[in-house]
KEVEX-318017 format. One record per residue (C-alpha): residue number from 1; x, y, z. Coordinates in nm, 3 decimals. Example, Ala and Ser with C-alpha at 12.3 -4.5 7.8 and 13.67 -1.06 7.14 Angstrom:
BEGIN
   k      xx      yy      zz
   1   1.230  -0.450   0.780
   2   1.367  -0.106   0.714
END
This chain:
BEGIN
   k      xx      yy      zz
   1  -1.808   3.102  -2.405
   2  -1.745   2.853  -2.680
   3  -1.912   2.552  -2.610
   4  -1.749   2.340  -2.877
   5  -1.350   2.442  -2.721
   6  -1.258   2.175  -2.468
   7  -1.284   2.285  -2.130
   8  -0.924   2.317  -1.959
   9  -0.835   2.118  -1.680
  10  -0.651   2.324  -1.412
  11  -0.470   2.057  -1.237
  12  -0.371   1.731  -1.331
  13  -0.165   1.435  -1.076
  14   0.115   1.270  -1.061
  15  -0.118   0.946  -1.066
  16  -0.300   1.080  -1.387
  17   0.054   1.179  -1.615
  18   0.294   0.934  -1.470
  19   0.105   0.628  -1.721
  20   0.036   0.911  -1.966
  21   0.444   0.940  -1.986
  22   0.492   0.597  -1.951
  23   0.239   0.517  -2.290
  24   0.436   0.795  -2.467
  25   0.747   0.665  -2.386
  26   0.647   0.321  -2.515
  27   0.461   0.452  -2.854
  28   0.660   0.541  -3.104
  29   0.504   0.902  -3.154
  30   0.631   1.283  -3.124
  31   0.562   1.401  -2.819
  32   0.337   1.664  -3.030
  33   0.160   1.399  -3.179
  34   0.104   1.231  -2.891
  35  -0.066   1.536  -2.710
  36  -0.303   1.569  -2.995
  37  -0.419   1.244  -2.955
  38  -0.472   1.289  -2.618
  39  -0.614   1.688  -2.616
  40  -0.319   1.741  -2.427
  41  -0.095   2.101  -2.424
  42   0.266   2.038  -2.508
  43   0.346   2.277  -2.217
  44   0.154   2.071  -1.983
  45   0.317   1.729  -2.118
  46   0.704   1.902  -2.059
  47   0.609   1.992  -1.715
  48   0.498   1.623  -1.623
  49   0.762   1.480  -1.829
  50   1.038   1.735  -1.637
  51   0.916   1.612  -1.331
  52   0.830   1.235  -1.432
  53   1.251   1.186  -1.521
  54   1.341   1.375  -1.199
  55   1.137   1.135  -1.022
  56   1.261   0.886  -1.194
  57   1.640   0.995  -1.114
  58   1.581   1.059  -0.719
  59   1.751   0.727  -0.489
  60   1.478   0.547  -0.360
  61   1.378   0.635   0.002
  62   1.599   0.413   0.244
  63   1.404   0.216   0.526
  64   1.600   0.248   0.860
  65   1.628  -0.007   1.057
  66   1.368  -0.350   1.127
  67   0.953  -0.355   1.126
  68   0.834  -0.494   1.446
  69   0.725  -0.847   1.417
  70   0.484  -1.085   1.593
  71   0.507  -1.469   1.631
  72   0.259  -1.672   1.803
  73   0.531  -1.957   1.881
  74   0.655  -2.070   2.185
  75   1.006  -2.044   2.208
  76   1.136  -2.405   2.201
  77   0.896  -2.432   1.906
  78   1.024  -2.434   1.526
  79   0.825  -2.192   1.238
  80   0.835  -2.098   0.864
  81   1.054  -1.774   0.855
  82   1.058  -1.523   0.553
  83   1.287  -1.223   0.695
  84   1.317  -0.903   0.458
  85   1.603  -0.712   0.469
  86   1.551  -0.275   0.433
  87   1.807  -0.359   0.139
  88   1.554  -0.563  -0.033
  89   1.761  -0.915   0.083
  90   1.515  -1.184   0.151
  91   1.610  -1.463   0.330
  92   1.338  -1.762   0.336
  93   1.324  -2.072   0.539
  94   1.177  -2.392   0.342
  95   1.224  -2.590   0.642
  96   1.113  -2.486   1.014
  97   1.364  -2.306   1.251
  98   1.374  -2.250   1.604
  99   1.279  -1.908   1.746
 100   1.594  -1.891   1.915
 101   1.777  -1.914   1.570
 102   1.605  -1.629   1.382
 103   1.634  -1.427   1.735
 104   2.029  -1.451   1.614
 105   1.958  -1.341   1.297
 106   1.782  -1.000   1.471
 107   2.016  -0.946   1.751
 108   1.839  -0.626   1.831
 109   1.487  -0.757   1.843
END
């Protein structure tokens, strides 16, 4: 065995060539260059980059329906509300509200 080749890696993770991508995407080198640099095979780097754009084009994962939520209020009592939405909607109260009010806003809570 030739101890002066770098060893090969065998697997490599999403975690590890997502930010690889991501720095080659913001350098302005070839992707061949870029590999060099970072002892790197090309074939390996248009794998990752293959799947990094198909990620990338996927709809993100929809969240059905509400979290379950605690208050420790009493219900004639008023409380700072933040309420977010599965659509990514955020509604925030800057002034206290009554229980009974964001109960409304939940009608299925």
């Amino acid at each position: 065995m030739n101890e002066n080749r770098p060893s090969k890696r065998a697997y490599r993770c999403e975690e590890e060539m997502f930010p690889l991508i991501e720095s080659w995407e913001s350098s302005e080198q070839s992707q061949q260059a870029f590999c060099k640099a970072h002892s790197l095979p090309i074939a390996v780097f248009g794998y990752w980059l293959r799947r990094y754009r198909e990620e990338k084009r996927r709809p993100a994962k929809k969240v059905q329906g509400f979290v379950s939520i605690e208050m420790e209020a009493s219900p004639g009592e008023s409380v700072l509300a933040e309420i977010h939405y599965p659509d990514g909607t955020r509604l925030v109260f800057k002034e206290p509200v009554g229980l009974g009010f964001l109960q409304g806003l939940l009608p299925n809570v």
